[in-house]
N, C-alpha and C positions, 0 to 999 in steps of 0.2 A: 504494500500500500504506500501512500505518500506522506509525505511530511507531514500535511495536513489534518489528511484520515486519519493517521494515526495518533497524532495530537486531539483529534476531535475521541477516538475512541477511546486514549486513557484518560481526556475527562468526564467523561460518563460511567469508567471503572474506579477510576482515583478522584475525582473532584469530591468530594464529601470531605477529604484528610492530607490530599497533596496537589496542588497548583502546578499544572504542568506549561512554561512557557515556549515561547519558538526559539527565544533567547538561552531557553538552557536544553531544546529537545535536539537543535540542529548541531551543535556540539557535541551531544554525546552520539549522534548516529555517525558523524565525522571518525569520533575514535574508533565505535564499533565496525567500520568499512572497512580503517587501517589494520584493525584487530584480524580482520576476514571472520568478524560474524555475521557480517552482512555483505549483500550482492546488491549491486541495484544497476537499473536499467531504466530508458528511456522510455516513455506509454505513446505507443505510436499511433495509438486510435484519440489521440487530441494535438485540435494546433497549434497549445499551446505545449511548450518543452517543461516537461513534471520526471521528475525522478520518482521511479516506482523501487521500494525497497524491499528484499526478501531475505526472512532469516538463512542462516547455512547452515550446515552442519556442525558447524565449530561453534556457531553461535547459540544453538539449541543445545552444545556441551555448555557451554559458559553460564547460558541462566539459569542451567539447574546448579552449577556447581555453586553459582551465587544464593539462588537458593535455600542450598542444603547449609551451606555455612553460614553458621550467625553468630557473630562475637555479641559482646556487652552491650555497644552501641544499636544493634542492630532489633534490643530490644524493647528498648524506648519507645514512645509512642508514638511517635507519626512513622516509624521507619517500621513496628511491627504490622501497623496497620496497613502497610501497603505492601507487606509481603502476607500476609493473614490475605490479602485479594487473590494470590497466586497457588494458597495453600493443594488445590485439588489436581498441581503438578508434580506434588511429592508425594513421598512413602508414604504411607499410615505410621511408620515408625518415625519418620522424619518430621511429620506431623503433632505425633503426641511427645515427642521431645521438646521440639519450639514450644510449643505451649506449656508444657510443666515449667522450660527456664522461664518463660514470661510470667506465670503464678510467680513461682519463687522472687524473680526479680521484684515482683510488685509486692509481695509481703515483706520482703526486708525495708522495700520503702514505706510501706504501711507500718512496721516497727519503728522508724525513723523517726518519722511522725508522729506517732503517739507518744515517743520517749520525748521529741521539743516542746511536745504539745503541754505536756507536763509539767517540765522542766519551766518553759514563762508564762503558762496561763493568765497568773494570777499580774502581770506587766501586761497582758496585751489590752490595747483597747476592743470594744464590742464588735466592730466590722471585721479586723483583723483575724477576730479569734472564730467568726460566722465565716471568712474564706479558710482559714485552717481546716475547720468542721467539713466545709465542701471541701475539700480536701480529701478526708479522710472518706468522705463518701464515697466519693469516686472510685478509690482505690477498692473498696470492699464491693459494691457493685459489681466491679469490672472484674475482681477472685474470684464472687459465685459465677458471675460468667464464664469463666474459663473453667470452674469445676463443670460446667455442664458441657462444657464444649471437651474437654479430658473425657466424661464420664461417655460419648456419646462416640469418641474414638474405639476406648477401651471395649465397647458394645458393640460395636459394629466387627473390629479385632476377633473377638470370643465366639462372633455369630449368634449372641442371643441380648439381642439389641431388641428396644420396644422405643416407640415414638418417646421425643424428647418435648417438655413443650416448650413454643416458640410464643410469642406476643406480638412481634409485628412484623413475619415474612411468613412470605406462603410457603418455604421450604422449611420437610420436618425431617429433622435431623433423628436418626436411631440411636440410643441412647439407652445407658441401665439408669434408674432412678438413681441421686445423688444421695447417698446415706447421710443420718442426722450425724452430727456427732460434735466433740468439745471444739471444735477447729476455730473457723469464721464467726460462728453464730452466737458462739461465747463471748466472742472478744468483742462485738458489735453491740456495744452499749448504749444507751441512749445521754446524752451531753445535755445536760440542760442550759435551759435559753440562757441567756446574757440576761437580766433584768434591765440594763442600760441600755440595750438596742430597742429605737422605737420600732412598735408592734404594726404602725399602718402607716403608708404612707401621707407626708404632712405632721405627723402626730409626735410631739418632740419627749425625749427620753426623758424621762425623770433625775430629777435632779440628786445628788448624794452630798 
């Protein structure tokens, strides 16, 4: 496909989490040409001169080797998230591996958090301490996420996999139910409000 096309098709795969420009798409197809992961050729059914580009053989080794390796960096968030689009070119094992490091990774950040959170509570102002809180939600949210998405590998791996539920796609993932236990659900405590943060918008915080 062309520059274009294919600019237009990974923003409609990646636009939710990654901004793909011409400014940084025609640079990297430049190095992937020299690399010989790509072939391209002239589209001789338009009058106007378009480069049509075709992955290669080399090139189809490269993205998976990209892929399959994932350092530290790689599990951050905007960068897992645009390899979690490509997940259903890997193994099942290569699969349930990314995603245990990405659990792990997020609960050592979720202990991080909880340990600052602690540690100046009692210093922070009301806002400050209400985006710490979204903070920490996020992180727990996005574990049980991942446990359902682990639990739903592991089911499918076993072959006695049973629908997983899902909330807002129409694809239903196979899945064994996620067991209760002391993990997440313990540690996910309820923070009480601020008393200082007003409760409506306009409505000014009480004074101390």
């Amino acid at each position: 496909m062309s520059g274009y096309e294919l600019k237009k098709q990974l923003s409609v795969k990646l636009g939710a989490f990654w901004r793909v420009s011409f400014g940084s798409l025609y640079p990297c197809l430049k190095r992937l040409l020299a690399d010989g992961a790509l072939e391209v050729e002239e589209n001789r059914f338009t009058s106007r001169k378009k480069h049509v580009y075709r992955l290669t053989e080399r090139g189809e080794q490269l993205f998976l080797e990209l892929l399959e390796s994932a350092d530290i960096h790689d599990l951050e968030q905007d960068r897992f998230s645009m390899r979690l689009a490509f997940f259903r070119y890997l193994r099942p094992e290569k699969r349930l591996d990314q995603l245990e490091r990405r659990r792990g990774y997020l609960q050592d950040r979720l202990s991080h958090l909880r340990a600052s959170l602690r540690a100046v509570r009692d210093r922070l102002d009301a806002y400050t301490l209400e985006l710490m809180d979204h903070g920490l939600d996020e992180h727990e949210r996005e574990i049980a996420w991942l446990d359902r998405l682990i639990a739903a590998e592991r089911g499918s791996a076993s072959g006695d996999a049973r629908p997983a539920t899902r909330s807002r796609s129409t694809t239903t993932l196979q899945a064994e139910p996620v067991p209760e236990g002391p993990g997440l659900a313990a540690q996910n405590t309820t923070v009480p409000r601020d008393p200082r943060l007003p409760t409506q918008a306009g409505q000014a915080a009480p004074t101390r």
